[in-house]
C-alpha positions as CSV (number, residue, x, y, z in Angstrom):
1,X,117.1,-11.2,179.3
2,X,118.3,-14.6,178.8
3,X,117.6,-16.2,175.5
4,X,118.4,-19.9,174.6
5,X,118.6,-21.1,171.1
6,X,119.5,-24.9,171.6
7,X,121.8,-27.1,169.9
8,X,119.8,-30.0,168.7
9,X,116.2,-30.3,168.0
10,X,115.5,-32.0,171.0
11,X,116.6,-29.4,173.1
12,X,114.4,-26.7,172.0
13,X,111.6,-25.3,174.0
14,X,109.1,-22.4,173.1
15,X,110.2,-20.1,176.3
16,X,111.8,-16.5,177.5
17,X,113.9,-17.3,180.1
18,X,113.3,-13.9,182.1
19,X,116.6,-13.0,184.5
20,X,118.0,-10.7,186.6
21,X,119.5,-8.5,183.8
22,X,119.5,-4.4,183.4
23,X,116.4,-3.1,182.4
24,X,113.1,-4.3,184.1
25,X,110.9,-3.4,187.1
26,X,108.3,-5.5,189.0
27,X,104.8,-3.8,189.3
28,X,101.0,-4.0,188.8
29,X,99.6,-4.1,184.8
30,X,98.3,-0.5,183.7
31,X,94.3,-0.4,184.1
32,X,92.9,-1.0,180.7
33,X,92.3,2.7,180.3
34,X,95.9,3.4,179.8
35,X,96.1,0.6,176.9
36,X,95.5,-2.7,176.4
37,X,97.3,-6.5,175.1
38,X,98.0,-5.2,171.8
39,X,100.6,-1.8,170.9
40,X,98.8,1.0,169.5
41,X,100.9,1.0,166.5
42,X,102.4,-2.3,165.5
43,X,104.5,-3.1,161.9
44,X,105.3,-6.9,160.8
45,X,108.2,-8.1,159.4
46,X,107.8,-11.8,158.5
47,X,111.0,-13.2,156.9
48,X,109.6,-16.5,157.4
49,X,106.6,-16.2,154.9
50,X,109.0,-14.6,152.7
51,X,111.2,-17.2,152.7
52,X,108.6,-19.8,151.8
53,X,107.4,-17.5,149.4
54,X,110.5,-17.6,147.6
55,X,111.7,-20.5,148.0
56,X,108.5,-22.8,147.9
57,X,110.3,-26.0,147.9
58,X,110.8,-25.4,151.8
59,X,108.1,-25.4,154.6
60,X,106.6,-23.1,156.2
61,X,109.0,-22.6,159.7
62,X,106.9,-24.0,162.3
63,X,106.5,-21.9,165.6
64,X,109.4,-23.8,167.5
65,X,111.6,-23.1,164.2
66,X,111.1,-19.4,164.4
67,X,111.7,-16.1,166.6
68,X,109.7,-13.6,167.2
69,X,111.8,-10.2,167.8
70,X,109.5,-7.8,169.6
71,X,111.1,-3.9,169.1
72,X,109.7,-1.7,171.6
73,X,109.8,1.6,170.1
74,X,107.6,3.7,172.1
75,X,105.4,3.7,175.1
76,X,105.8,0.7,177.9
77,X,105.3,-2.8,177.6
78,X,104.1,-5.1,180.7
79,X,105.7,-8.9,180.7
80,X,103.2,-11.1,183.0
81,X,104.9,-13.8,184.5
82,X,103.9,-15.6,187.0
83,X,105.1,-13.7,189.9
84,X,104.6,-10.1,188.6
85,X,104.6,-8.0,185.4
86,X,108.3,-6.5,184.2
87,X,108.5,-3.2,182.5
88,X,109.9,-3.2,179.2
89,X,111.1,0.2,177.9
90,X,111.7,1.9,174.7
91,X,115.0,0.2,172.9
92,X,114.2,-3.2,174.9
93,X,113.6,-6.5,172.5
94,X,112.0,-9.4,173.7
95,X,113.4,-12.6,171.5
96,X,111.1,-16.0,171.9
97,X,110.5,-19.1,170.3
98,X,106.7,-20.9,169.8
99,X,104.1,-19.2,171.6
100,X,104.6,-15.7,172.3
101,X,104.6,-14.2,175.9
102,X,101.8,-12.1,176.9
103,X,102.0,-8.5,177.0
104,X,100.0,-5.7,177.9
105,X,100.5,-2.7,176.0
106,X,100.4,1.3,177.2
107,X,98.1,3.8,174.8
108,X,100.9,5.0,173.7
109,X,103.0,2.3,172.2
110,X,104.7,1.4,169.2
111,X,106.0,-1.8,168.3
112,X,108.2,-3.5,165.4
113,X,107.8,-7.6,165.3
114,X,109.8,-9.4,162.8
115,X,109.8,-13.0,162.8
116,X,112.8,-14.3,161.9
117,X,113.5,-18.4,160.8
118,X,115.8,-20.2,163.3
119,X,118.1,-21.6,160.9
120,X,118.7,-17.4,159.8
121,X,119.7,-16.7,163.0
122,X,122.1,-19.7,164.0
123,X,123.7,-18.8,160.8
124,X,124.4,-14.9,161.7
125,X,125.2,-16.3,165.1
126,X,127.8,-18.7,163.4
127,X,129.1,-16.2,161.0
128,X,130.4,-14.1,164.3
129,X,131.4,-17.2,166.4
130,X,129.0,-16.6,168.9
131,X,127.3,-19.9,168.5
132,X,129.4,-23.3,169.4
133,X,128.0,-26.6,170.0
134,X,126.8,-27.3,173.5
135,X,126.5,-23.1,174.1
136,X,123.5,-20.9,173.8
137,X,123.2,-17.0,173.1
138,X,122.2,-15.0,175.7
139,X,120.9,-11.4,175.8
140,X,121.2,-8.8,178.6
141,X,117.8,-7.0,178.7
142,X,119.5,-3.4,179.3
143,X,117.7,-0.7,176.4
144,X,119.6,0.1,173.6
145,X,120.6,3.4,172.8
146,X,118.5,6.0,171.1
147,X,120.8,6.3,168.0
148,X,121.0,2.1,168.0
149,X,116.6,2.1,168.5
150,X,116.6,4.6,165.3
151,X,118.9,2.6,162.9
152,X,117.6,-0.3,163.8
153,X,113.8,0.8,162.5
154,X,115.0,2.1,159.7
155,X,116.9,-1.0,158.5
156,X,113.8,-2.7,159.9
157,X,111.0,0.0,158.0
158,X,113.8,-0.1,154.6
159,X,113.4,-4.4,154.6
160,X,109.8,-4.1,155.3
161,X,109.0,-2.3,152.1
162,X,111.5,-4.1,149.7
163,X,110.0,-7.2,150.7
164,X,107.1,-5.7,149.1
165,X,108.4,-5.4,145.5
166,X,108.2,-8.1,142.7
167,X,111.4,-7.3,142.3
168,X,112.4,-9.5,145.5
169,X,114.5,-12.8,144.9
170,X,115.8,-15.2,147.0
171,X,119.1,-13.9,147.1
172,X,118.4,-10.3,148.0
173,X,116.2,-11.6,150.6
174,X,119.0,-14.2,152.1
175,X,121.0,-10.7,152.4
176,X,118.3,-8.7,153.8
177,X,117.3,-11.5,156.6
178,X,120.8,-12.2,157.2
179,X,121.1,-8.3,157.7
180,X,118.1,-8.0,160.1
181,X,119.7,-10.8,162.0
182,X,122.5,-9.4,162.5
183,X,121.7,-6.2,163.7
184,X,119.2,-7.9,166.1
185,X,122.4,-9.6,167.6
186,X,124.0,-6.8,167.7
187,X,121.4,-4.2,169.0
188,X,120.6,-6.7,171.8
189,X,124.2,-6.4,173.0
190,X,124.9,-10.1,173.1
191,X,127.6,-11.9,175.7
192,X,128.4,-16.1,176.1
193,X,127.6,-17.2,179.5
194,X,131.8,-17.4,180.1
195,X,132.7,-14.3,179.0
196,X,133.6,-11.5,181.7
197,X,134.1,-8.7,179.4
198,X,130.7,-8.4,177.4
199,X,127.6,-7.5,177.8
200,X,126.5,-6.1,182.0
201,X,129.9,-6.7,183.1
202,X,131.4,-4.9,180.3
203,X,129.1,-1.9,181.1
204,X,130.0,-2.0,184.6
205,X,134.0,-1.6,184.0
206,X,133.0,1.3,181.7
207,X,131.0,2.9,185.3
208,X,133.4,2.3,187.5
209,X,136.4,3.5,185.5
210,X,133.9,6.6,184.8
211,X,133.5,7.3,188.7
212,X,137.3,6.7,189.2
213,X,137.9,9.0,187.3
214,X,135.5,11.4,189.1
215,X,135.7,10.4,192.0
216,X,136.2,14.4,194.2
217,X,133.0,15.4,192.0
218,X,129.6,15.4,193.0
219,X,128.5,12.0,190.8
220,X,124.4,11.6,190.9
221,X,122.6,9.0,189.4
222,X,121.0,11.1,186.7
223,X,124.3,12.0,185.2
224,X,125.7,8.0,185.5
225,X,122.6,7.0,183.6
226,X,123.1,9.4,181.4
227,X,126.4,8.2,180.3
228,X,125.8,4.6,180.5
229,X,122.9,4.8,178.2
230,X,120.3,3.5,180.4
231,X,117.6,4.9,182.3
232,X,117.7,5.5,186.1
233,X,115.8,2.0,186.8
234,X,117.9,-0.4,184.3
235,X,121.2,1.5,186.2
236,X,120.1,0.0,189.4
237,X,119.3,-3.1,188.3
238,X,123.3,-3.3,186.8
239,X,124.5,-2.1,190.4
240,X,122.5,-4.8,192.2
241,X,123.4,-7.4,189.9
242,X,127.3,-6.4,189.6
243,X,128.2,-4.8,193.0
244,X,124.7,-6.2,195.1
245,X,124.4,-2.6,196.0
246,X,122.9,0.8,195.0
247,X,124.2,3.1,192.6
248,X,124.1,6.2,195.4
249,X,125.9,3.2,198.0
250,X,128.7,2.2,196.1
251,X,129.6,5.7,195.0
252,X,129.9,6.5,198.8
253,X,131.9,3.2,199.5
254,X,134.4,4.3,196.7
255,X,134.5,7.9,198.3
256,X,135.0,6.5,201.7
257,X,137.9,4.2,200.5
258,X,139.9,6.8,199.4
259,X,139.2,9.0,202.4
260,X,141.0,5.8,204.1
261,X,143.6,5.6,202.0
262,X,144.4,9.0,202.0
263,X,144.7,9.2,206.0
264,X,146.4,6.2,206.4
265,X,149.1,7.0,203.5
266,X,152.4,9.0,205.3
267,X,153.3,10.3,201.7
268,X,150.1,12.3,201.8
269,X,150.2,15.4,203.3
270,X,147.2,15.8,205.5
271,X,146.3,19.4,206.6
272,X,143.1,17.8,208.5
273,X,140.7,15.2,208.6
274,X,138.0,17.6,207.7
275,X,140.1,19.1,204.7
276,X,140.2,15.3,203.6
277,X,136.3,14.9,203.8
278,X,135.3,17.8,202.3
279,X,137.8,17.1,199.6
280,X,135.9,14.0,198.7
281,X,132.2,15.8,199.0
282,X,131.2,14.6,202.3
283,X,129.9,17.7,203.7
284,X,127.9,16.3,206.5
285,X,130.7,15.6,209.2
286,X,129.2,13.9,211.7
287,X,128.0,11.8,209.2
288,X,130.9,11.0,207.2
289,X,132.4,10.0,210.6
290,X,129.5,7.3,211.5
291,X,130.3,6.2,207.6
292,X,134.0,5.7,208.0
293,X,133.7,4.1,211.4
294,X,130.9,1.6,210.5
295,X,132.9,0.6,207.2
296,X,136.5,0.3,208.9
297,X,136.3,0.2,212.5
298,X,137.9,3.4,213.9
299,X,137.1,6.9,213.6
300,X,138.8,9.3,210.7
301,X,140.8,10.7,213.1
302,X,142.2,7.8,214.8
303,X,143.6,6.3,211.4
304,X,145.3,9.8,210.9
305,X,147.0,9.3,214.7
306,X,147.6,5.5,213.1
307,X,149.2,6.3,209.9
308,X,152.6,5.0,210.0
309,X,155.5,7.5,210.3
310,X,156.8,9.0,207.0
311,X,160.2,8.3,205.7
């Protein structure tokens, strides 16, 4: 997803910009007897009544001077927008400003929302330079990890119930919110629009490096999701945005490429092309040949007769 914290007052606007980022799924709300438009379990977290508690000299945030952090922990979550409904997963945050989105909740579900004062939050993001004037922070939408969800609740659950004590002042609390903040940030994997390393992109080296690296074996989905992180669906989603193709499709391209470059390479010894294609798992020859022709014009065996003469 695709949050905006502006840079001036004027700019602000109570929205979730919803993109084309790792993680979602169009399709119809669950019927009410699966859940309903609130989690079956939900616990609060509201630094911003705790902050006016303990600092009573300073207002109450209003609703454009606050986040909301939804934490899905368990079950599904349905985003409605005005197209469809997206599928939020467990380890997915939704961040938004003012009025919050509506969602429709599976029987299942567990949720953590922490609301968390603007001016906390542009100060984590300054603290780690990922807030300059004129930029915005943006989020990817892809699920965290398991291990990331579980420390994240527990620093979440630990806050919760030291805000709790009279013990509280304001300076523990600026270090708690200021800790919740951060791992927010972090948890939600957080790239600037003009880098090229972080965030989907970053992910998408990792997988193709990964099937590089792999690339005689038998490489299914399952076992790419798997190491990414993600589930099945959100992997798609990074393939179509990244490569505009299918996981299943570009692994094939890849295969077929090297197939290619393999025939067409006189310091290769070649005992065949079929030694070549089954070599690089395509085990289906006619196939593999209807493949390699639509992708570079000739027939496998017509680039080993063009392969230039070896040295």
């Amino acid at each position: 997803m695709s949050i905006e914290l502006p840079s001036s007052p004027q700019q602000k606007q109570a929205s979730v910009q919803i993109g084309a980022a790792a993680g979602a799924a169009a399709r119809d709300l669950p019927s009410q007897r699966e859940g309903g438009s609130r989690p079956a379990s939900i616990h609060r977290l509201d630094l911003c009544r705790l902050a006016a508690v303990l600092a009573p000299e300073e207002a109450l945030p209003s609703p454009g001077e606050q986040y909301e952090a939804q934490v899905l922990v368990r079950g599904r979550a349905f985003l409605r927008t005005s197209e469809a409904s997206i599928e939020l997963e467990p380890g997915q945050i939704l961040l938004s400003t003012g009025a919050a989105p509506e969602l429709h909740y599976s029987a299942d579900s567990e949720l953590w929302s922490v609301l968390v004062p603007e001016s906390i939050l542009r100060e984590a993001c300054s603290e780690c330079g990922w807030l300059q004037a004129g930029e915005c922070v943006r989020f990817n939408r892809s699920p965290c990890s398991r291990d990331e969800l579980d420390h994240l609740v527990t620093l979440l659950g630990l806050v919760s119930s030291e805000s709790t004590s009279a013990a509280v002042r304001a300076p523990l609390f600026l270090h708690y919110a200021h800790a919740v903040a951060n791992k927010l940030l972090f948890t939600l994997q957080h790239n600037q629009p003009t880098s090229q390393t972080c965030g989907q992109a970053r992910l998408f080296e990792r997988l193709e490096r990964h099937i590089e690296a792999r690339i005689k074996q038998d490489i299914s989905v399952e076992q790419l999701a798997q190491f990414a992180g993600l589930s099945q669906r959100s992997l798609y989603q990074v393939f179509k945005d990244q490569a505009r193709t299918s996981p299943r499709s570009y692994i094939r391209r890849k295969k077929l490429e090297h197939v290619y470059a393999t025939l067409m390479d006189p310091a290769v010894r070649v005992a065949s092309v079929t030694a070549v294609a089954l070599d690089y798992g395509f085990t289906h020859l006619g196939r593999f040949a209807e493949l390699y022709k639509s992708s570079f014009g000739i027939l496998p065996s017509e680039s080993l007769k063009a392969r230039p003469p070896g040295k």
